[in-house]
C-alpha positions as CSV (number, residue, x, y, z in Angstrom):
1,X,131.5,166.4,89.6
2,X,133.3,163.5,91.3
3,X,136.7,162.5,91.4
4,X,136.1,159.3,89.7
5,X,133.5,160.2,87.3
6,X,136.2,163.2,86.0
7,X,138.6,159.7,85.8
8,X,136.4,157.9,83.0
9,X,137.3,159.1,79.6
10,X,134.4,159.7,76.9
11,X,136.0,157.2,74.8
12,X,135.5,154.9,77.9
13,X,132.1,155.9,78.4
14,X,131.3,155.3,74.4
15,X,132.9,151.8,74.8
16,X,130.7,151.3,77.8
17,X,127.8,152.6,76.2
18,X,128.3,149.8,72.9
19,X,128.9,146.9,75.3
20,X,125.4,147.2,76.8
21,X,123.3,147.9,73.3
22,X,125.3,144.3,72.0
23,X,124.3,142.5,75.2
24,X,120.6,144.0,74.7
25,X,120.6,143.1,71.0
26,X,122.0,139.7,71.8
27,X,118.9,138.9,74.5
28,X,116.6,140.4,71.8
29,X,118.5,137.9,69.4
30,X,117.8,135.1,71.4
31,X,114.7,135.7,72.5
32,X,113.7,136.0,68.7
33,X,115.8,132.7,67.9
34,X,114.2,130.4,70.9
35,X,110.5,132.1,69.4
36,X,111.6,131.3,66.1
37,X,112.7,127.6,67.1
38,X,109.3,127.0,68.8
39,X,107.4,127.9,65.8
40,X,109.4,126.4,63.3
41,X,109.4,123.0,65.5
42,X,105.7,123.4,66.0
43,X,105.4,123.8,62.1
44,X,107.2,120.4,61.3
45,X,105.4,118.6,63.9
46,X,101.8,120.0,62.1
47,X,103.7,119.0,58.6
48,X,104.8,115.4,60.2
49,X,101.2,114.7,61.1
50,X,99.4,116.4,58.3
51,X,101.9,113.8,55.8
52,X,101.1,111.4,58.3
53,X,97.3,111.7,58.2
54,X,97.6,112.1,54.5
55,X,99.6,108.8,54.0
56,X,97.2,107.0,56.4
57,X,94.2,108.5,54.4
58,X,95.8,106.4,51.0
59,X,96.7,103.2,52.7
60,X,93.4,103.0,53.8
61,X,91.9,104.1,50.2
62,X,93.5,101.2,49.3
63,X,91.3,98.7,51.3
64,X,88.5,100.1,49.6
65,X,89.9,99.9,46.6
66,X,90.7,96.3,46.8
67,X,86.9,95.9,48.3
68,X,85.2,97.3,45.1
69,X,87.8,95.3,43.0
70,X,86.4,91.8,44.7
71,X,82.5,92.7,43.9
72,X,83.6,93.8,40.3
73,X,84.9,90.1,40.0
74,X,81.8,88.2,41.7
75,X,79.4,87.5,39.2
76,X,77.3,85.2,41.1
77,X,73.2,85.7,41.0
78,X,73.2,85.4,44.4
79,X,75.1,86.1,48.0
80,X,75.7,84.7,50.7
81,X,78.5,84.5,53.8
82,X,81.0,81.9,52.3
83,X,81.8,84.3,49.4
84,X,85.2,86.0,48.3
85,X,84.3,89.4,49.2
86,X,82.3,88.4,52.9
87,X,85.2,86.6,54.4
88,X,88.6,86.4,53.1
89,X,91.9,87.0,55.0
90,X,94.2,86.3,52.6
91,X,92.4,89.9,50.6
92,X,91.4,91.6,53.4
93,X,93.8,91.3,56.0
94,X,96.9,92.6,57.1
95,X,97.6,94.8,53.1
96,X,101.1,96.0,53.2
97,X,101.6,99.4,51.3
98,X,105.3,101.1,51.6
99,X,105.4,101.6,55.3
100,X,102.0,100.9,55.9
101,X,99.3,98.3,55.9
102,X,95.4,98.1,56.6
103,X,92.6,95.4,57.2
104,X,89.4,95.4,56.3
105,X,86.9,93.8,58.3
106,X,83.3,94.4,60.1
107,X,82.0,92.7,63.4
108,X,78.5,90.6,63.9
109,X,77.0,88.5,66.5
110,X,77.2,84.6,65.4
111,X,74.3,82.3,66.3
112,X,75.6,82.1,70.2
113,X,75.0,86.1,70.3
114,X,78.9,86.0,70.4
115,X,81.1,88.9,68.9
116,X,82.8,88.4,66.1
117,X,84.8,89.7,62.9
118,X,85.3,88.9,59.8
119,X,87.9,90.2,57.0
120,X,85.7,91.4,54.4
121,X,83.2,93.7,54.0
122,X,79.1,93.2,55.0
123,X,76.1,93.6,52.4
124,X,73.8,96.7,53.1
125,X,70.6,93.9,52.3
126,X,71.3,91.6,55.4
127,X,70.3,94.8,57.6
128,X,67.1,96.5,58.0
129,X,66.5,99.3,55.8
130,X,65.2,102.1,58.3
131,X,64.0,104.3,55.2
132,X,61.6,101.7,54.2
133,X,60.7,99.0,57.2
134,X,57.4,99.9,58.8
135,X,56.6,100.8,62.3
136,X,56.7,97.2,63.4
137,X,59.4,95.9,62.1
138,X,62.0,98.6,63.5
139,X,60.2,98.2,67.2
140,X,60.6,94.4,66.8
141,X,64.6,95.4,66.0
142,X,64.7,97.7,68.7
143,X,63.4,95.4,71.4
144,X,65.6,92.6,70.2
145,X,68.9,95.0,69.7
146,X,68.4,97.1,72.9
147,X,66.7,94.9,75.1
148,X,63.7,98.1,75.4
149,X,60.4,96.8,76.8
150,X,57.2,96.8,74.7
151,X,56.4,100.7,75.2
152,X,60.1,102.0,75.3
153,X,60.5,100.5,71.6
154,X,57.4,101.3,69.9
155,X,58.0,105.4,70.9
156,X,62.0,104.5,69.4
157,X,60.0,103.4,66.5
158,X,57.1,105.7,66.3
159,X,59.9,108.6,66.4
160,X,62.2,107.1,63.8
161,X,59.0,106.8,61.5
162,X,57.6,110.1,61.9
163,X,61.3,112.0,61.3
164,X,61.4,109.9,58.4
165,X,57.5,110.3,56.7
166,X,56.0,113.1,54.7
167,X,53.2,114.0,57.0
168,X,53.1,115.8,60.4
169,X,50.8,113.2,62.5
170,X,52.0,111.1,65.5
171,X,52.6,107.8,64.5
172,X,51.2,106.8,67.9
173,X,49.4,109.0,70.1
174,X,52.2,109.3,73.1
175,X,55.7,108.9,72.9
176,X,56.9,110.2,69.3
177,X,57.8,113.7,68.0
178,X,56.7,115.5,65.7
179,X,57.8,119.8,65.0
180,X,56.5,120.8,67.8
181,X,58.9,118.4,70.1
182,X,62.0,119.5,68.7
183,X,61.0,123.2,68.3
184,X,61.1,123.6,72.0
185,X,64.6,122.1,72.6
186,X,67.1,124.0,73.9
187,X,68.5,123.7,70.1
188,X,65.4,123.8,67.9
189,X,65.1,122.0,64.8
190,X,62.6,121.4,62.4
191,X,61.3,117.4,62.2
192,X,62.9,116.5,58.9
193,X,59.9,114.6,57.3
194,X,62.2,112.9,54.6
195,X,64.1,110.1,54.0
196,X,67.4,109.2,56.1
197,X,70.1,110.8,53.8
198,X,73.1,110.0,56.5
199,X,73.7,107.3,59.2
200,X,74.2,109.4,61.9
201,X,71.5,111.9,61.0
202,X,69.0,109.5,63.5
203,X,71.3,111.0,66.1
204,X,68.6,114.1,66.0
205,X,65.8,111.8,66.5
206,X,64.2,111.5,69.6
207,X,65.2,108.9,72.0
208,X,68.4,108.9,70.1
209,X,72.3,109.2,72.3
210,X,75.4,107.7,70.4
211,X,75.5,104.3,72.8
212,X,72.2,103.7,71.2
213,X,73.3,104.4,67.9
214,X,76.4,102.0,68.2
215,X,74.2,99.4,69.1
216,X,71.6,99.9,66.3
217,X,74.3,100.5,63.4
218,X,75.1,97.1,62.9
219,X,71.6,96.1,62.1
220,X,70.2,99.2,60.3
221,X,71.0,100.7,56.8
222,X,69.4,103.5,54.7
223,X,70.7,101.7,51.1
224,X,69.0,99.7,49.4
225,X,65.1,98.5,48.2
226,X,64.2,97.2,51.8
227,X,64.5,93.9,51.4
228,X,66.2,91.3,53.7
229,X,68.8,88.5,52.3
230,X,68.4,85.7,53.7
231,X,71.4,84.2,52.7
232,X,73.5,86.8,55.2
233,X,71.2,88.6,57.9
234,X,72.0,88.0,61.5
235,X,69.4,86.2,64.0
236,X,68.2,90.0,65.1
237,X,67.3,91.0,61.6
238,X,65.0,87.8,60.8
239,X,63.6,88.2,64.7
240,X,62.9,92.1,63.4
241,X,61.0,90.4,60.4
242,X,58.7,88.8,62.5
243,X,60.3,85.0,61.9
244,X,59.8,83.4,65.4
245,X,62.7,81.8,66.8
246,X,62.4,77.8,65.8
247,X,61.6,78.7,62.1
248,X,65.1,81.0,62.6
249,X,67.2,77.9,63.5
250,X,65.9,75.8,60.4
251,X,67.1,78.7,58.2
252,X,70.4,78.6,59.8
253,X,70.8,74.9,59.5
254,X,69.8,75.1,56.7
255,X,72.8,78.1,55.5
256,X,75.2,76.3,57.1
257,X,75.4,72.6,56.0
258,X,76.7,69.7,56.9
259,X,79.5,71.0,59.1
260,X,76.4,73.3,60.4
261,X,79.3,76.1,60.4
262,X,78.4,79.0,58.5
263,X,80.7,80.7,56.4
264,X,82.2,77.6,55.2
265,X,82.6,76.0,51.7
266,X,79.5,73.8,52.7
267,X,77.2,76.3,52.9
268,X,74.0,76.0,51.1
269,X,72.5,78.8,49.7
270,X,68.5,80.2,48.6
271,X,68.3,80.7,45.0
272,X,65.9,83.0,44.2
273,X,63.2,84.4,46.7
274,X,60.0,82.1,45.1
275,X,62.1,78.8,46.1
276,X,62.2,80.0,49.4
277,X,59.5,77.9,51.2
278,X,60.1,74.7,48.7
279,X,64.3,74.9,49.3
280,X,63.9,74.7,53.2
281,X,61.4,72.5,53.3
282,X,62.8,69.6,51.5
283,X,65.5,70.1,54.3
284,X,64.1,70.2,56.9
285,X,60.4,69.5,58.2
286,X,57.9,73.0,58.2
287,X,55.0,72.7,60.4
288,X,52.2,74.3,58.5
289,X,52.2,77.7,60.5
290,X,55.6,77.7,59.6
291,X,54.9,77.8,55.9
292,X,52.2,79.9,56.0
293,X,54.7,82.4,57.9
294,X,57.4,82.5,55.8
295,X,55.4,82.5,52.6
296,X,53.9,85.3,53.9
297,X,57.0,87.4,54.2
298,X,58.3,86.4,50.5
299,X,55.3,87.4,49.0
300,X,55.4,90.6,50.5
301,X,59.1,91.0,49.2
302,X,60.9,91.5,53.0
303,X,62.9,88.5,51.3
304,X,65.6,88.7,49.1
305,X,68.5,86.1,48.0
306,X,70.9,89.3,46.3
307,X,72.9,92.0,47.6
308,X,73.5,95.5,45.6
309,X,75.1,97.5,47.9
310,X,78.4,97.1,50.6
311,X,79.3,98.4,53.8
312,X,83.4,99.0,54.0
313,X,85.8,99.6,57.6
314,X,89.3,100.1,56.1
315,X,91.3,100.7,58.9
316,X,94.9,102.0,58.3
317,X,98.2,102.0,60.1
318,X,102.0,102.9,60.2
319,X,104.8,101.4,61.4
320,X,104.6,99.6,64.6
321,X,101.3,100.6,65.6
322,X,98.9,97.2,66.0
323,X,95.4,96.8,64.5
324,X,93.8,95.4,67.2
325,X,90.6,93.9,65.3
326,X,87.3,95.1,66.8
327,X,86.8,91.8,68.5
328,X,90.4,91.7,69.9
329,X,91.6,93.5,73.4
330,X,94.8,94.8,73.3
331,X,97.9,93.3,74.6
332,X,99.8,95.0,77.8
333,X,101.0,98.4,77.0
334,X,98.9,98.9,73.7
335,X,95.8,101.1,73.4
336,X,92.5,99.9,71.9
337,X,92.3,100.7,68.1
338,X,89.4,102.9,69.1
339,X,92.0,105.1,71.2
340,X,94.2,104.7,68.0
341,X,91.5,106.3,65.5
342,X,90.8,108.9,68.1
343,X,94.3,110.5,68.3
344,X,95.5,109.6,64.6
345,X,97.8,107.5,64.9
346,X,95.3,104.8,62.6
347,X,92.1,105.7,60.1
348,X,89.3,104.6,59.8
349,X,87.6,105.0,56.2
350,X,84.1,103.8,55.9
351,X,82.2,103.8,52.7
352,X,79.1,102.1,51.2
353,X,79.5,101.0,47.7
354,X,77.5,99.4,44.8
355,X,78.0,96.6,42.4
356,X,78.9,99.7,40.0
357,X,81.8,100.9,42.5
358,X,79.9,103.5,42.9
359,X,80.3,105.3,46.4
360,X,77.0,106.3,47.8
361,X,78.3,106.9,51.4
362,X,82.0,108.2,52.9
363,X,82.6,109.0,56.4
364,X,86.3,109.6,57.5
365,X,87.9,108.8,61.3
């Protein structure tokens, strides 16, 4: 034994012995503390956003809310673009709740082809009813929308038919799909052969990607009896109806007045689908082809002058963050609102409603 381990004491030695099992425990201790913190900071952040989200998800319940409260007051027996709940800023814009606020508004091409918005909600009858328009109607919308030539549209439209019917025969010879299409994808499905029960269930039908989708949604809907109002459908909806293009611009000069701006107190407005033919013509001059065409599509009942059910876009936001409007680029330094709905910091509500607030359709952002 050495000289210097015969000089250190055992009470030494236990003293020593302590000193190094506090420092361990205290480097356990603070490892278990800095885990510990992590956690319970990661925690409150998932509690901040989850209140977050959850306060977002209210304010913009409230822009439907005030939605289904502005069709419970119209009582009109028909509708058209000028009324309280198409267009109206001073409802639907800018709705401050506690430390929130939301719009409401929806986008459509004007007359120009132009993007635009309004603060309001749209009618489910000024689009084409993809549950019920036959084969040529949705290929007429598809060329118009999507700019496909004649053969690229009708398979579009043979394809959309055939998910959609009862039977399992090809619409058209080439170019649709039927069970045995989609049961030799990588990811085989069964053709549905029903109805469309959701919007983005035509994302499984052949032909189908999402840029195509957001072109079509605008100008589609599943709601509704299939008929068209007049009073409110966009030039791509009466071009999908077969109404040629100079019989289009008399039924818009005729909507929108003397100021010919639509969506303006002025606007004049189709009664009832049977005065169809006699209103514009005592406005305007109809060559006799032009009569014959458009009293062709009342009496087949594409024609409509009343809406039943409502498209919604609540969008809602705290604090600081800017709704940008769907027609409006951000300013330096902001992020679209698309950006926005994608990383939660606004949301997006969209719902389909009827004229007895009931909700027939909720999709969450």
């Amino acid at each position: 034994m050495s000289l210097e381990r015969q000089l250190i004491s055992p009470q030494a030695e236990k003293k020593s012995s302590i000193l190094a099992l506090t420092l361990w425990a205290l480097c356990l201790l603070s490892l278990l503390g800095l885990y510990l913190g992590t956690g319970v900071r990661q925690k409150m952040s998932l509690v901040k956003r989850l209140t977050t989200g959850d306060s977002l998800y209210y304010i913009a319940d409230v822009g439907v809310k005030a939605a289904i409260f502005e069709l419970l007051q119209d009582e009109t027996a028909q509708d058209f673009l000028s009324e309280r709940w198409s267009n109206n800023p001073d409802v639907f814009k800018d709705i401050r709740v506690g430390a929130g606020r939301c719009n409401v508004y929806y986008e459509f091409l004007n007359r120009d082809g132009l993007r635009r918005q309004r603060f309001g909600i749209v009618d489910e009858e000024s689009k084409i009813n993809i549950n019920k328009a036959e084969l040529p109607v949705i290929e007429r919308l598809i060329r118009e929308v999507l700019n496909y030539d004649e053969t690229g549209s009708q398979e579009l439209a043979a394809s959309i038919v055939d998910w959609r019917d009862s039977d399992s025969f090809l619409s058209i010879p080439i170019g649709s799909a039927e069970d045995s299409y989609y049961q030799n994808l990588k990811q085989p499905y069964d053709c549905k052969d029903f109805k469309f029960q959701e919007f983005r269930e035509l994302l499984l039908v052949k032909g189908m990607d999402e840029e195509i989708f957001e072109k079509l949604r605008g100008f589609i809907t599943i709601f509704g009896e299939g008929s068209v109002n007049i009073n409110t459908a966009q030039r791509q909806v009466f071009s999908a109806l077969g109404i040629a293009d100079e019989l289009l611009e008399k039924i818009f000069l005729y909507r929108a007045g003397k100021d010919e701006k639509e969506d303006t107190k002025d606007d004049q407005i189709f009664d009832i689908p049977s005065n169809i033919v006699a209103q514009l013509s005592q406005y305007v001059s109809l060559s006799v082809d032009e009569v014959a065409s458009l009293s062709n599509i009342v009496s087949r009942g594409l024609l409509t002058t009343y809406s039943y059910n409502f498209m919604v876009n609540s969008y809602a936001a705290m604090g600081g963050v800017r709704l940008t409007g769907l027609d409006t680029q951000p300013a330096a330094g902001e992020e679209s609102e698309a950006a926005a709905v994608g990383r939660g910091s606004v949301k997006q509500i969209t719902c389909v409603v009827n004229r007895k607030a009931q909700i027939l359709y909720w999709h969450e952002n």
